[in-house]
Backbone atoms as SQL, in Angstrom:
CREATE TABLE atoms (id INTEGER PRIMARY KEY, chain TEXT, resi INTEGER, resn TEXT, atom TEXT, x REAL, y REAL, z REAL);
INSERT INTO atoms VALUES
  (1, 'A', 1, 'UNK', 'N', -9.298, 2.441, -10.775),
  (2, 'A', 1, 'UNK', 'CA', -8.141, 1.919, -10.056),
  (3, 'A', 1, 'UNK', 'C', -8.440, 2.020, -8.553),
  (4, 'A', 2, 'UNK', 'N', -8.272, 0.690, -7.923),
  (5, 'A', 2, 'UNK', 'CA', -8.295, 0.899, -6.131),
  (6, 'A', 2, 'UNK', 'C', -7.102, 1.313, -5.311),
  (7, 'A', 3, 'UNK', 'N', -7.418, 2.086, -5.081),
  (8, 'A', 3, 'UNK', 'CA', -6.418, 2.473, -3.729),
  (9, 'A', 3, 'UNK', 'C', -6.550, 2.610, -2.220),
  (10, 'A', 4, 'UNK', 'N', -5.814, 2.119, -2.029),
  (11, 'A', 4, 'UNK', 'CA', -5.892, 1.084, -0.230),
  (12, 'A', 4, 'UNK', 'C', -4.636, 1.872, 0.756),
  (13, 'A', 5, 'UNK', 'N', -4.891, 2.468, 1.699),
  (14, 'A', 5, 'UNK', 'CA', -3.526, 2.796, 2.294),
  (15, 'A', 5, 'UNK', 'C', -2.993, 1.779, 2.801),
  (16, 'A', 6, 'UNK', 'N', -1.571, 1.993, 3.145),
  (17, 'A', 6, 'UNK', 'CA', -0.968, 1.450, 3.250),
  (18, 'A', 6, 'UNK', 'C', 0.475, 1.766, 4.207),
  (19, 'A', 7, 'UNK', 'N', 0.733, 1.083, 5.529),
  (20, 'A', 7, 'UNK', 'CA', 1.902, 1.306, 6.506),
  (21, 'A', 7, 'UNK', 'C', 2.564, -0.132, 7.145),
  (22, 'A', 8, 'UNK', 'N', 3.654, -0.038, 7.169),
  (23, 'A', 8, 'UNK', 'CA', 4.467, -1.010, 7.744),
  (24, 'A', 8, 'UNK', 'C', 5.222, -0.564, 9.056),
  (25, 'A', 9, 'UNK', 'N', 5.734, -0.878, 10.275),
  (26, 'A', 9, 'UNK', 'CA', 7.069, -1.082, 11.220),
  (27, 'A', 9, 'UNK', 'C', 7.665, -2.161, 11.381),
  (28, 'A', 10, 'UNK', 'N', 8.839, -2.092, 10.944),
  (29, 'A', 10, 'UNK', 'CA', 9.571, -3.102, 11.522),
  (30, 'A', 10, 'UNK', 'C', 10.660, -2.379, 12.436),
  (31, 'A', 11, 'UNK', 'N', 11.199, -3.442, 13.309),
  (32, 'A', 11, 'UNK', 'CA', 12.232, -3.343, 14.193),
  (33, 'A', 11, 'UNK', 'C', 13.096, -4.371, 14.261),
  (34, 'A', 12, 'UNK', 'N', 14.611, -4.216, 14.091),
  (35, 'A', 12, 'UNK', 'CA', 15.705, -4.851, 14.116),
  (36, 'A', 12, 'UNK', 'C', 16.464, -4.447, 15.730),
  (37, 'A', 13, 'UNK', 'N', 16.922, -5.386, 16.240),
  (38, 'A', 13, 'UNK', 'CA', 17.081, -4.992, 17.422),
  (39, 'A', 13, 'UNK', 'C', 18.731, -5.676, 17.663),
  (40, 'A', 14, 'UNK', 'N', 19.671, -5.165, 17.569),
  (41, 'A', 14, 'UNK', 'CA', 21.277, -5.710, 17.409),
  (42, 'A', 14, 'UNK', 'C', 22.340, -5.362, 18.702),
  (43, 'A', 15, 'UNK', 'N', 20.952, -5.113, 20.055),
  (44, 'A', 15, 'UNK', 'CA', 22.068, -4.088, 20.714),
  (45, 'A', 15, 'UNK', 'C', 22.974, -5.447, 21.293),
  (46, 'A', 16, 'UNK', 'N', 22.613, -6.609, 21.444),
  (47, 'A', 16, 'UNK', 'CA', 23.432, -7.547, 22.313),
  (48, 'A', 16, 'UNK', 'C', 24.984, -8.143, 21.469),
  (49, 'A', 17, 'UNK', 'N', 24.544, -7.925, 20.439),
  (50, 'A', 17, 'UNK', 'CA', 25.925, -7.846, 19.523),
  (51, 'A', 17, 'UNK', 'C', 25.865, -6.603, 18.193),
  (52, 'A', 18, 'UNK', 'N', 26.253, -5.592, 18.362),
  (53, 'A', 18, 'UNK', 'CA', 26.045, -3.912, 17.746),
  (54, 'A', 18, 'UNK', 'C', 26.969, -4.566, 16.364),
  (55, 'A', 19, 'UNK', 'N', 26.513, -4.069, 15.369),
  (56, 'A', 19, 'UNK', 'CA', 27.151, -4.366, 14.067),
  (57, 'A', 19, 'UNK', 'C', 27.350, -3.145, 13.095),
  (58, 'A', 20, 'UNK', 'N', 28.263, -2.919, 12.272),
  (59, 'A', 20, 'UNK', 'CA', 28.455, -1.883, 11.460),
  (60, 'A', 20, 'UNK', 'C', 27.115, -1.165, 10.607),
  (61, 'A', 21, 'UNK', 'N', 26.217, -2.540, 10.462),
  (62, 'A', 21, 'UNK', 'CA', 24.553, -1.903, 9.533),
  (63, 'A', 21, 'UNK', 'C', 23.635, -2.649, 10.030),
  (64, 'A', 22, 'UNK', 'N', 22.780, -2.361, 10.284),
  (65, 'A', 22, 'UNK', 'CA', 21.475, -2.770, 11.274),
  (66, 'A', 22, 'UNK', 'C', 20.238, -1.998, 9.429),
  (67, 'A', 23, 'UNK', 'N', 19.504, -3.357, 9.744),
  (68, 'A', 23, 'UNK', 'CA', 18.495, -3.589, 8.747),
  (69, 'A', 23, 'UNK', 'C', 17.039, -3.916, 8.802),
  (70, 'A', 24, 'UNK', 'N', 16.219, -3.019, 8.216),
  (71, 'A', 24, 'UNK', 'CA', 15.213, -3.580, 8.093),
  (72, 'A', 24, 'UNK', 'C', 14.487, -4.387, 7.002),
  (73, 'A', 25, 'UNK', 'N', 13.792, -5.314, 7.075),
  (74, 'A', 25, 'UNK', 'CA', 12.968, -5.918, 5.644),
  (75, 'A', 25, 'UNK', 'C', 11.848, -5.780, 5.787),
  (76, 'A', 26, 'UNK', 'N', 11.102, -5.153, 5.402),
  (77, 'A', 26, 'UNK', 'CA', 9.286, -4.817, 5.427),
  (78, 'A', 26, 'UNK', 'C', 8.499, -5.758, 4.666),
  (79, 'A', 27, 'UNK', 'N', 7.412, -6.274, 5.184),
  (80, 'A', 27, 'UNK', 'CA', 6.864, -7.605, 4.454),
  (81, 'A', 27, 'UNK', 'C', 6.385, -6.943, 2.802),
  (82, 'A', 28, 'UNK', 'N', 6.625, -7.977, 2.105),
  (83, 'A', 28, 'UNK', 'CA', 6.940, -7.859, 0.491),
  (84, 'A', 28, 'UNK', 'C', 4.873, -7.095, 0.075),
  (85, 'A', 29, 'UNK', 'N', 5.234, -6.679, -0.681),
  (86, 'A', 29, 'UNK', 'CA', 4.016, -6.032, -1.447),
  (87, 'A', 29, 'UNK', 'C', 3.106, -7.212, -1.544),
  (88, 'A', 30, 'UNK', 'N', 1.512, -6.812, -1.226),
  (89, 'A', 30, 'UNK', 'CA', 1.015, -8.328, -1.895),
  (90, 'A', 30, 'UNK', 'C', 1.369, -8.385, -3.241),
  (91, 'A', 31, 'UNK', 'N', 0.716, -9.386, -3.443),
  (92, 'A', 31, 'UNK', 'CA', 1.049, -9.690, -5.159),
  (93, 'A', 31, 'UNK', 'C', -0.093, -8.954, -5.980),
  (94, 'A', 32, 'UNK', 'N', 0.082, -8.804, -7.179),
  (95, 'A', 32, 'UNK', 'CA', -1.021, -8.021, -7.781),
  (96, 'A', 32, 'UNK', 'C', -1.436, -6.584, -7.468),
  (97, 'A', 33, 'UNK', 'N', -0.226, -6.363, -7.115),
  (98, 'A', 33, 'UNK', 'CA', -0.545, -4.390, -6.464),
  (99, 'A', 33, 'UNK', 'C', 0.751, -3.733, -6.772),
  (100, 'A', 34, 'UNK', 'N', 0.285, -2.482, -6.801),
  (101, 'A', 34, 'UNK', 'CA', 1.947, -1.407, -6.355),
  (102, 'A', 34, 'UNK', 'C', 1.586, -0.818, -5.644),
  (103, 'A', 35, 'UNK', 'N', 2.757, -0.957, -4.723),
  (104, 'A', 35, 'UNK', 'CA', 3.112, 0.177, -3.051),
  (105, 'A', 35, 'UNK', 'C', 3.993, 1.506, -3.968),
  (106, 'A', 36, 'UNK', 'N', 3.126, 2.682, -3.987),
  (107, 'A', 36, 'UNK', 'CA', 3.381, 3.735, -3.966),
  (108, 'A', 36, 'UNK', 'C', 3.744, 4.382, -2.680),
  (109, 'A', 37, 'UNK', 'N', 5.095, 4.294, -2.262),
  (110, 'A', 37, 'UNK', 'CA', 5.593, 5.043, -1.333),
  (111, 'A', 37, 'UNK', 'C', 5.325, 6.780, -0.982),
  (112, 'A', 38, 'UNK', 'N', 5.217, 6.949, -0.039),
  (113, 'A', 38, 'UNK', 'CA', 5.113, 8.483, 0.269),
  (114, 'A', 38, 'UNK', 'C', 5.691, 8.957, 1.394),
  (115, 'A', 39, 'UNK', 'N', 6.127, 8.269, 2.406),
  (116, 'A', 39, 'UNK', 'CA', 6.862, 8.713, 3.459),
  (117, 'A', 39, 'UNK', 'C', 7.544, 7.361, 4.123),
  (118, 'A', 40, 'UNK', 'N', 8.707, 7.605, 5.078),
  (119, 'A', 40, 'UNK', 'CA', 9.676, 6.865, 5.453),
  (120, 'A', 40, 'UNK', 'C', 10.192, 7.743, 6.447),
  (121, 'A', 41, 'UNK', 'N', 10.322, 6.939, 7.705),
  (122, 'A', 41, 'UNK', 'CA', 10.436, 7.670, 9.296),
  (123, 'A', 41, 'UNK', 'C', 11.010, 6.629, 10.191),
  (124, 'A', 42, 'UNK', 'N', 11.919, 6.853, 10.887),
  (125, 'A', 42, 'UNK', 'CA', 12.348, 5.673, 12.182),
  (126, 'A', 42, 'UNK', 'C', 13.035, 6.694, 12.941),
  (127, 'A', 43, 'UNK', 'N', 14.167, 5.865, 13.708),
  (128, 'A', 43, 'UNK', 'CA', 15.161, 6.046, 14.601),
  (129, 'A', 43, 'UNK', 'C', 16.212, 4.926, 14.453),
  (130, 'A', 44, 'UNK', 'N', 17.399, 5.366, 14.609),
  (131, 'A', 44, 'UNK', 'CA', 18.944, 3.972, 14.501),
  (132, 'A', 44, 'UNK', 'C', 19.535, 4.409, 15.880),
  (133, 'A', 45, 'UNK', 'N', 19.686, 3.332, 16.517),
  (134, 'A', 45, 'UNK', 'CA', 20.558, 3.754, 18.060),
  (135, 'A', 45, 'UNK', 'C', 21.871, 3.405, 17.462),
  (136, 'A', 46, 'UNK', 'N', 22.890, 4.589, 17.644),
  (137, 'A', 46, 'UNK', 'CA', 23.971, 4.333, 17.228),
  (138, 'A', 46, 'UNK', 'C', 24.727, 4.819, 18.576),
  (139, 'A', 47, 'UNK', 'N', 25.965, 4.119, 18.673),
  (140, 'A', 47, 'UNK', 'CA', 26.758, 4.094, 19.697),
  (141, 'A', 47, 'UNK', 'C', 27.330, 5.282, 20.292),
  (142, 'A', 48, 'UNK', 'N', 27.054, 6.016, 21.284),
  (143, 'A', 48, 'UNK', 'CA', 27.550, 7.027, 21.450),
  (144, 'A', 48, 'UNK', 'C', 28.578, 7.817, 20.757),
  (145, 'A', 49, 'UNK', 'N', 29.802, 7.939, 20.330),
  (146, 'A', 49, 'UNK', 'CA', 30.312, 9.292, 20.203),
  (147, 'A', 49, 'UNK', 'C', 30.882, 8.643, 18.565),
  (148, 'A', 50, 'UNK', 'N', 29.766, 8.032, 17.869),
  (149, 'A', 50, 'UNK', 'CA', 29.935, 7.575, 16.628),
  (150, 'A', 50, 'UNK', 'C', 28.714, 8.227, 15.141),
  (151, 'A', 51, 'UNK', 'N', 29.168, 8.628, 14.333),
  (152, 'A', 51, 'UNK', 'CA', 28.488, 9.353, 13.451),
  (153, 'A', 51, 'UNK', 'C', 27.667, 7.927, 12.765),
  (154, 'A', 52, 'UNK', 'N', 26.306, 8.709, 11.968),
  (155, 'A', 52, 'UNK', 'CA', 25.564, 7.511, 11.123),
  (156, 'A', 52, 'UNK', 'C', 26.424, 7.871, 9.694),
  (157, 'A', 53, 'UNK', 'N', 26.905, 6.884, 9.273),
  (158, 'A', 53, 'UNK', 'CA', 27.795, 7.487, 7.887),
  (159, 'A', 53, 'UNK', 'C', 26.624, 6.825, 6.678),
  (160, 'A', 54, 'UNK', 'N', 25.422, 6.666, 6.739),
  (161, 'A', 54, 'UNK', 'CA', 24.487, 6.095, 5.778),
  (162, 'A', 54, 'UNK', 'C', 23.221, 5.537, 6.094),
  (163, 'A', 55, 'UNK', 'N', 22.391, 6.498, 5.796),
  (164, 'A', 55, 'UNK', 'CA', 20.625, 5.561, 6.114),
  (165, 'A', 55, 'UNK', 'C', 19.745, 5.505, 4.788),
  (166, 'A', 56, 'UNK', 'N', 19.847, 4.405, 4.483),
  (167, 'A', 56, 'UNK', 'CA', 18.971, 4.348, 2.926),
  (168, 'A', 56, 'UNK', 'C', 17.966, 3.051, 3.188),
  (169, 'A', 57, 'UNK', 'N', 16.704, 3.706, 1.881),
  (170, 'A', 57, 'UNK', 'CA', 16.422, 2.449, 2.014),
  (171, 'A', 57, 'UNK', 'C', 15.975, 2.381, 0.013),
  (172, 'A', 58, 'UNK', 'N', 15.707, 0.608, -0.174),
  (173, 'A', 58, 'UNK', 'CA', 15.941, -0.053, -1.477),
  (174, 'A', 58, 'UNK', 'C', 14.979, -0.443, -1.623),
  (175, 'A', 59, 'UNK', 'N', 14.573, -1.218, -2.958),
  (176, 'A', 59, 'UNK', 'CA', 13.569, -1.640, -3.024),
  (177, 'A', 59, 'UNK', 'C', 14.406, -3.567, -3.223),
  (178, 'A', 60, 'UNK', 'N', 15.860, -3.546, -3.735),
  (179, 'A', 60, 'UNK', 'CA', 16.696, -4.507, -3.825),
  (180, 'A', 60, 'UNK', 'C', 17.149, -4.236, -5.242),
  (181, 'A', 61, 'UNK', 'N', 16.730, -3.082, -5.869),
  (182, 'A', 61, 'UNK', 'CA', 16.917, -3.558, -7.498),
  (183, 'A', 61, 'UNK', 'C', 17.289, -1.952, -7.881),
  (184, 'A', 62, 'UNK', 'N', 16.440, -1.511, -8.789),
  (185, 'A', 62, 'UNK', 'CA', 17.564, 0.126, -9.120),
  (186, 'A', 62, 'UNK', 'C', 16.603, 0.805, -8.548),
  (187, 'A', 63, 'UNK', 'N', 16.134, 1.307, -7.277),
  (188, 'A', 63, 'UNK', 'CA', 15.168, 2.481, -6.668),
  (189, 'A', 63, 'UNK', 'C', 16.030, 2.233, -5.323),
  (190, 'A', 64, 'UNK', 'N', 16.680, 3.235, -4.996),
  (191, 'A', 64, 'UNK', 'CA', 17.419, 3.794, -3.516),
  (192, 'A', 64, 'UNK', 'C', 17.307, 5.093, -3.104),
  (193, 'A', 65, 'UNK', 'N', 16.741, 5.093, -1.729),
  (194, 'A', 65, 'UNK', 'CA', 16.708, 6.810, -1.497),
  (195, 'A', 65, 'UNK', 'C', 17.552, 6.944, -0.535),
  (196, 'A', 66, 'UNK', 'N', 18.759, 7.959, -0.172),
  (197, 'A', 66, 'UNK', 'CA', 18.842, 8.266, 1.100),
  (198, 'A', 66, 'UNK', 'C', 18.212, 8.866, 1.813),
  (199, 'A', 67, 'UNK', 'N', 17.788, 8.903, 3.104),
  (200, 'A', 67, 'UNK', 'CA', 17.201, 9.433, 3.842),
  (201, 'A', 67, 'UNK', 'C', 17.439, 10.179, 4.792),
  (202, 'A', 68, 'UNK', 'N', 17.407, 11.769, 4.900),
  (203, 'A', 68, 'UNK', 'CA', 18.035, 12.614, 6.056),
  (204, 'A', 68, 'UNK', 'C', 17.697, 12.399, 7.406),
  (205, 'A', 69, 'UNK', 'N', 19.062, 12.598, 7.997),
  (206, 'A', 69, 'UNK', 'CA', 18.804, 12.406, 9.584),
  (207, 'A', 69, 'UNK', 'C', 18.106, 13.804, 10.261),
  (208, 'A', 70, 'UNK', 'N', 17.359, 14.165, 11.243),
  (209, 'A', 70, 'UNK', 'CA', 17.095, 15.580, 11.544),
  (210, 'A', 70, 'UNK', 'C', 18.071, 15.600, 12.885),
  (211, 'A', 71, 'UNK', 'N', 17.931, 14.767, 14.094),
  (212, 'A', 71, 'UNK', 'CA', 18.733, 14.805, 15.045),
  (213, 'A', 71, 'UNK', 'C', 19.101, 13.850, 16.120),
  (214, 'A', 72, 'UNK', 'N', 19.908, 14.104, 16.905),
  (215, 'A', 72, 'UNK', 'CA', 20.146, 13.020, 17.762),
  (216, 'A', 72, 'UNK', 'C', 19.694, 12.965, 19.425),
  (217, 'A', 73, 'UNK', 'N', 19.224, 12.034, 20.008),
  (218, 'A', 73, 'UNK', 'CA', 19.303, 12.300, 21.341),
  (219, 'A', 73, 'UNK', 'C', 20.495, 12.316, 21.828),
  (220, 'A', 74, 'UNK', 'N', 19.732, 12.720, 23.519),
  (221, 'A', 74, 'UNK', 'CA', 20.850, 12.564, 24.377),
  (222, 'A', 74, 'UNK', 'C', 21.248, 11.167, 24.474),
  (223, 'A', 75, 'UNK', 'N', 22.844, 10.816, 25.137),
  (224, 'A', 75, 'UNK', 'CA', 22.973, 9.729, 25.017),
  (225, 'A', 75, 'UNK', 'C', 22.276, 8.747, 26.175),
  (226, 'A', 76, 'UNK', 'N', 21.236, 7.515, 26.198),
  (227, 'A', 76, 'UNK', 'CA', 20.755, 6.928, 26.395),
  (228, 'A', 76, 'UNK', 'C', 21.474, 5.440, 26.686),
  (229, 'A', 77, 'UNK', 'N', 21.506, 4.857, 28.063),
  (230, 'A', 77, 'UNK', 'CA', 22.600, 3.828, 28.465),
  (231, 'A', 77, 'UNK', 'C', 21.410, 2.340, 28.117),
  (232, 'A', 78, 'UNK', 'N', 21.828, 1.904, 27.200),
  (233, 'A', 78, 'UNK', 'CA', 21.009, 0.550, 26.723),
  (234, 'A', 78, 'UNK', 'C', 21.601, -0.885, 27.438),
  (235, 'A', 79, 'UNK', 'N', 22.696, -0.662, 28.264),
  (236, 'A', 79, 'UNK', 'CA', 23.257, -2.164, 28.248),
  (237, 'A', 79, 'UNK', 'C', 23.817, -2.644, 27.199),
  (238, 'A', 80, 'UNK', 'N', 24.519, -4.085, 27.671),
  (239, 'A', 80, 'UNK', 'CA', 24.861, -5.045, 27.514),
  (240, 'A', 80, 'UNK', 'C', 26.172, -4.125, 26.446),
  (241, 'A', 81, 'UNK', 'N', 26.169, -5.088, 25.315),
  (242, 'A', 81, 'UNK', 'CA', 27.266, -4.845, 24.316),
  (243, 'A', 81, 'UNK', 'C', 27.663, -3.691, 23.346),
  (244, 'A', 82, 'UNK', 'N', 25.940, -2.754, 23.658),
  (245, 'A', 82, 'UNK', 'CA', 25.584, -1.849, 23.018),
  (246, 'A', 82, 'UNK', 'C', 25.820, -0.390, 23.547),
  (247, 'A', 83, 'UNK', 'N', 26.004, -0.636, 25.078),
  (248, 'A', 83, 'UNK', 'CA', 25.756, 0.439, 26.004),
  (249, 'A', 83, 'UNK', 'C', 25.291, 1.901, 26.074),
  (250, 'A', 84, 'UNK', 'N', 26.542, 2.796, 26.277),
  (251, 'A', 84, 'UNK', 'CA', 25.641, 4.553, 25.436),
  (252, 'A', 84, 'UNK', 'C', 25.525, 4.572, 24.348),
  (253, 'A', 85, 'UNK', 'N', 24.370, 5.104, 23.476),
  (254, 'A', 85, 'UNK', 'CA', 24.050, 5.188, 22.320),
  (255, 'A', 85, 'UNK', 'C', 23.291, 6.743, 22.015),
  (256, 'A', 86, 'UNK', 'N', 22.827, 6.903, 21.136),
  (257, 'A', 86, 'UNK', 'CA', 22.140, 7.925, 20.605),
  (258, 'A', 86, 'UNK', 'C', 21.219, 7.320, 19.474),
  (259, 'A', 87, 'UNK', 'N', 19.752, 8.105, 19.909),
  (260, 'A', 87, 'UNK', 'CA', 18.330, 7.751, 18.924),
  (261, 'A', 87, 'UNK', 'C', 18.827, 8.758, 17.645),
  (262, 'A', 88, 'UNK', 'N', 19.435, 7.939, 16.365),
  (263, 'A', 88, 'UNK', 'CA', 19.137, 8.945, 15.058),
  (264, 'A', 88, 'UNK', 'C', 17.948, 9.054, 14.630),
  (265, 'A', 89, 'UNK', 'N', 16.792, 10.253, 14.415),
  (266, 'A', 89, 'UNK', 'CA', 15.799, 10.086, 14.300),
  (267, 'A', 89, 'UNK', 'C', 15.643, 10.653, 12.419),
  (268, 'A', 90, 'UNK', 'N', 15.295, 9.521, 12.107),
  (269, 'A', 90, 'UNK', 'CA', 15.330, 10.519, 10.563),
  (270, 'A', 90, 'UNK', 'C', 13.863, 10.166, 9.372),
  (271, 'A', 91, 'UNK', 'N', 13.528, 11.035, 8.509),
  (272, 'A', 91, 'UNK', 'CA', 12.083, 10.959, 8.250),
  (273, 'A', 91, 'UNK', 'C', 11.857, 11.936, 7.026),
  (274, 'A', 92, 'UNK', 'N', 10.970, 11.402, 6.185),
  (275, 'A', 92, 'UNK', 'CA', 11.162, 12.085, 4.449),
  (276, 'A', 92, 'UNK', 'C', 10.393, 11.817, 3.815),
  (277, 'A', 93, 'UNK', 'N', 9.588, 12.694, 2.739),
  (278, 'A', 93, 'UNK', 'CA', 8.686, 12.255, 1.865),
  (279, 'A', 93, 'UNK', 'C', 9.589, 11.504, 1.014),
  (280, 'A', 94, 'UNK', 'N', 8.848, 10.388, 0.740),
  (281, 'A', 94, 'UNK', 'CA', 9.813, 10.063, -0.609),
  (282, 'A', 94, 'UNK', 'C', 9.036, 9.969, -1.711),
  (283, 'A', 95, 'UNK', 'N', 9.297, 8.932, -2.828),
  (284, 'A', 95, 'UNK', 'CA', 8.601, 8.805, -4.019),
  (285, 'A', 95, 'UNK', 'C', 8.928, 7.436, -4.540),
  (286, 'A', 96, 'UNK', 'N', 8.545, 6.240, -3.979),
  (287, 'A', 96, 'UNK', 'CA', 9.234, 5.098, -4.780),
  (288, 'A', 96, 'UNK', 'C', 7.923, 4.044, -4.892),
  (289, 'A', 97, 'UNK', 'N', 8.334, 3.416, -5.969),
  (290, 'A', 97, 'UNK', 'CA', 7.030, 2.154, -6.866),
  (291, 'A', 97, 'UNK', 'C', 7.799, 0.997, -6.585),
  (292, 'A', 98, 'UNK', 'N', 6.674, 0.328, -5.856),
  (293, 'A', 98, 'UNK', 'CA', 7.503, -1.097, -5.543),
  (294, 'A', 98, 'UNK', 'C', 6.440, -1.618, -5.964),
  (295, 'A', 99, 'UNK', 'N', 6.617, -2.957, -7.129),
  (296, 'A', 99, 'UNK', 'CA', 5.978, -4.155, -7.413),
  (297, 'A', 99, 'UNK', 'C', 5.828, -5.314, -6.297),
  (298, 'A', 100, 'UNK', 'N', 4.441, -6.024, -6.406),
  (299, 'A', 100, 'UNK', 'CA', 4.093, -6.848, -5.528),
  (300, 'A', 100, 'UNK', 'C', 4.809, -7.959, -5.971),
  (301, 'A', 101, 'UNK', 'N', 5.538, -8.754, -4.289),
  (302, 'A', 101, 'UNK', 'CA', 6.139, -9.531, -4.206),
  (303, 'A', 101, 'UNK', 'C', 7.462, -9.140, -3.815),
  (304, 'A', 102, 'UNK', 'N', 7.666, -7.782, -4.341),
  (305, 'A', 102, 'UNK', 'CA', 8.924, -6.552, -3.464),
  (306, 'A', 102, 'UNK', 'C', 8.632, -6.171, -2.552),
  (307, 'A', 103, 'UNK', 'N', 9.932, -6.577, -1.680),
  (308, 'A', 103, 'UNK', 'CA', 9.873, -6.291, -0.121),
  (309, 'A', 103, 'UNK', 'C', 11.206, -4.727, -0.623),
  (310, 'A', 104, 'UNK', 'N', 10.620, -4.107, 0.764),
  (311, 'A', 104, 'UNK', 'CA', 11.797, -2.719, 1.210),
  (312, 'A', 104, 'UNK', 'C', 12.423, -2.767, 2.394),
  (313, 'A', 105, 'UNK', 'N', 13.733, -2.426, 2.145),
  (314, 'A', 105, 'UNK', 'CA', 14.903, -2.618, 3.123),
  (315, 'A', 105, 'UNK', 'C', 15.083, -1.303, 3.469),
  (316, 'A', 106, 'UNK', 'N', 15.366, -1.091, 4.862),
  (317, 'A', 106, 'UNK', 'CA', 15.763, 0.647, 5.389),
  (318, 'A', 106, 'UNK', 'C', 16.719, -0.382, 6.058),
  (319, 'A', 107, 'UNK', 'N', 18.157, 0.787, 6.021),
  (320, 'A', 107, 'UNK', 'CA', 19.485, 0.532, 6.328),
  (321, 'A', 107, 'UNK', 'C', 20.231, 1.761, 7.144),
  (322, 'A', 108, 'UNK', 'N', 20.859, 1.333, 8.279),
  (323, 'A', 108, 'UNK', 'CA', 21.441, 2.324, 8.661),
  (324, 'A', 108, 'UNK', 'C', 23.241, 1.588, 8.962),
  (325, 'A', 109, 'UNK', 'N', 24.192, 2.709, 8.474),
  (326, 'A', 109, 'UNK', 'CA', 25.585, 1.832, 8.570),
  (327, 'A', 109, 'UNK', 'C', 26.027, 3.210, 9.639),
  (328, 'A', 110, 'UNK', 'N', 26.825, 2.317, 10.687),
  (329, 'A', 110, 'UNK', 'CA', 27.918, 3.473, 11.414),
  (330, 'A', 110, 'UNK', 'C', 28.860, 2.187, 12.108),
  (331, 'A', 111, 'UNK', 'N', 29.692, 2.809, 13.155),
  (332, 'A', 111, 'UNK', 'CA', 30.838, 2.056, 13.343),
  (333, 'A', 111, 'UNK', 'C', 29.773, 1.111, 14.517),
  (334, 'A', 112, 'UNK', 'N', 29.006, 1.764, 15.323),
  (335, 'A', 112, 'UNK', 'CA', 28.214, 1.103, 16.418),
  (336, 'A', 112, 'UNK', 'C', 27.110, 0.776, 15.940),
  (337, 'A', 113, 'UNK', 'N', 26.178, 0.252, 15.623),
  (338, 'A', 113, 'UNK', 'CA', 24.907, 0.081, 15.138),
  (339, 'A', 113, 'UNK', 'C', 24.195, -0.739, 16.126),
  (340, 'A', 114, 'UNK', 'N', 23.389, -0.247, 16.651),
  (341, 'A', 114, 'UNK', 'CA', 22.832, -1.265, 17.984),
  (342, 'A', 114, 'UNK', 'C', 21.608, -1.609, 17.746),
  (343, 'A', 115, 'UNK', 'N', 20.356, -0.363, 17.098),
  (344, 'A', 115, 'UNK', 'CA', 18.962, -0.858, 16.285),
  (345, 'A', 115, 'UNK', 'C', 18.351, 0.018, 15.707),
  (346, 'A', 116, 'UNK', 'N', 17.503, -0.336, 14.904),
  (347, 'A', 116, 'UNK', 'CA', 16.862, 0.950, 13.899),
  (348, 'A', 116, 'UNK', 'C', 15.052, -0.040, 14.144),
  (349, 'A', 117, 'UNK', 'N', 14.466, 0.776, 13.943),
  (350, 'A', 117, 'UNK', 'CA', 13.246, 0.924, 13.724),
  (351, 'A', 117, 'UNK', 'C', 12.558, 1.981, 12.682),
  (352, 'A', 118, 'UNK', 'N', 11.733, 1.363, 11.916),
  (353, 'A', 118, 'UNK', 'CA', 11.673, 2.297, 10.666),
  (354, 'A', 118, 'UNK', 'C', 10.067, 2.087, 9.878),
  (355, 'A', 119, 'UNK', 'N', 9.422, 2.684, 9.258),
  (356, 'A', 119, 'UNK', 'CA', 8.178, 2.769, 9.403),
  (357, 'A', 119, 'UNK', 'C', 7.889, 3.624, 7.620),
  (358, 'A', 120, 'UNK', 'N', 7.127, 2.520, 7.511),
  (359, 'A', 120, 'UNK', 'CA', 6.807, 2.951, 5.664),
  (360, 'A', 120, 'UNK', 'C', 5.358, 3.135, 5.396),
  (361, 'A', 121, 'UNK', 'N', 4.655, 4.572, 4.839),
  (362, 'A', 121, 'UNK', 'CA', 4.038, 5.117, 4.729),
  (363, 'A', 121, 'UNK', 'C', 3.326, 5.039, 3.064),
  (364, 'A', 122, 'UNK', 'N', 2.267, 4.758, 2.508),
  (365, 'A', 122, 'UNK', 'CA', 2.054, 4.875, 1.403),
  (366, 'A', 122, 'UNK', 'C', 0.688, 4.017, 0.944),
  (367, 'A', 123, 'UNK', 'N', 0.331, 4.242, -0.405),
  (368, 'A', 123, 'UNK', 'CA', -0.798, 3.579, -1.140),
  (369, 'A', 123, 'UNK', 'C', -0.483, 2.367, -1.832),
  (370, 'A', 124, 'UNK', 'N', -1.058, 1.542, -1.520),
  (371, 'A', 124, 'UNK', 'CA', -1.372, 0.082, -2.709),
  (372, 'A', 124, 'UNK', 'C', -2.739, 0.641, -3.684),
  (373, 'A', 125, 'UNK', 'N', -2.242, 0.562, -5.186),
  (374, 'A', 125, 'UNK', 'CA', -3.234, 0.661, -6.458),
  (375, 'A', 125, 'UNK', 'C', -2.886, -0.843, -6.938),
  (376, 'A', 126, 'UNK', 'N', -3.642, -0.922, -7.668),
  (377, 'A', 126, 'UNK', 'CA', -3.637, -1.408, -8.769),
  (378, 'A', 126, 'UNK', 'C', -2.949, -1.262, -10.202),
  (379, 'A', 127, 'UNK', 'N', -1.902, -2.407, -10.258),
  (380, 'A', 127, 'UNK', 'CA', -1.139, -1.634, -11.516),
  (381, 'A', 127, 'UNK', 'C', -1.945, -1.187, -12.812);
C-alpha cells in the first residue's frame, strides 16, 4: 500500500460582510485514494465580545468532529464591517477516512464571524 503525505489551507475571508458561519471547503481527495486524517488546526476571527458557539469539521456525510478551541487573542481592529475581533485559535489530532472525490468542510458558527483559516494534516493510501 502507498502512502503519500498529505496537507491542505484554505482561507475564507467574510470580514466585509461578517456572517453567523464562515466555512471552509478543502479540495476533494484525488480519486482513487483515502485521506487518512491526523490533524486539523486554524484560527476564526470572531467579533469582539462574541463567543465561538461551534467549530467542526465534516466530511458532508456521517464523519463530524468538533474541534477544541485553546484560546483567544487580544482584540485586533480589522476594519470595515468586521471591525474588533478576536483570533480563535483551535487545533486537534483527529481520526477521519475520507474517500476520493470527498472534499472536507471546517466550520466555525458565532454571532460575528468575520474569517477562519484552517489547515488539514494527514496521509493519502491506497484503499
Amino acid at each position: 500500500m502507498g502512502i503519500q503525505p498529505w496537507s491542505a489551507v484554505k482561507y475564507q475571508d467574510n470580514r466585509g460582510a461578517p456572517t453567523t458561519r464562515v466555512s471552509v471547503v478543502m479540495d476533494p481527495v484525488p480519486a482513487g485514494k483515502l485521506l487518512i486524517v491526523e490533524h486539523l488546526s486554524g484560527y476564526a476571527a470572531i467579533g469582539q465580545n462574541d463567543t465561538m458557539d461551534e467549530l467542526w469539521a465534516s466530511d458532508g456525510g456521517t464523519q463530524q468532529v468538533q474541534l477544541p478551541l485553546h484560546f483567544a487573542s487580544s482584540p485586533l481592529n480589522y476594519g470595515g464591517a468586521l471591525g474588533v475581533a478576536r483570533n480563535h485559535q483551535f487545533g486537534s489530532p483527529v481520526r477521519m477516512y475520507v474517500s476520493g472525490g470527498t472534499a472536507i468542510t471546517v466550520s466555525a458558527d458565532a454571532n460575528t464571524a468575520g474569517f477562519l483559516l484552517a489547515k488539514v494534516v494527514g496521509q493519502l493510501v491506497d484503499p
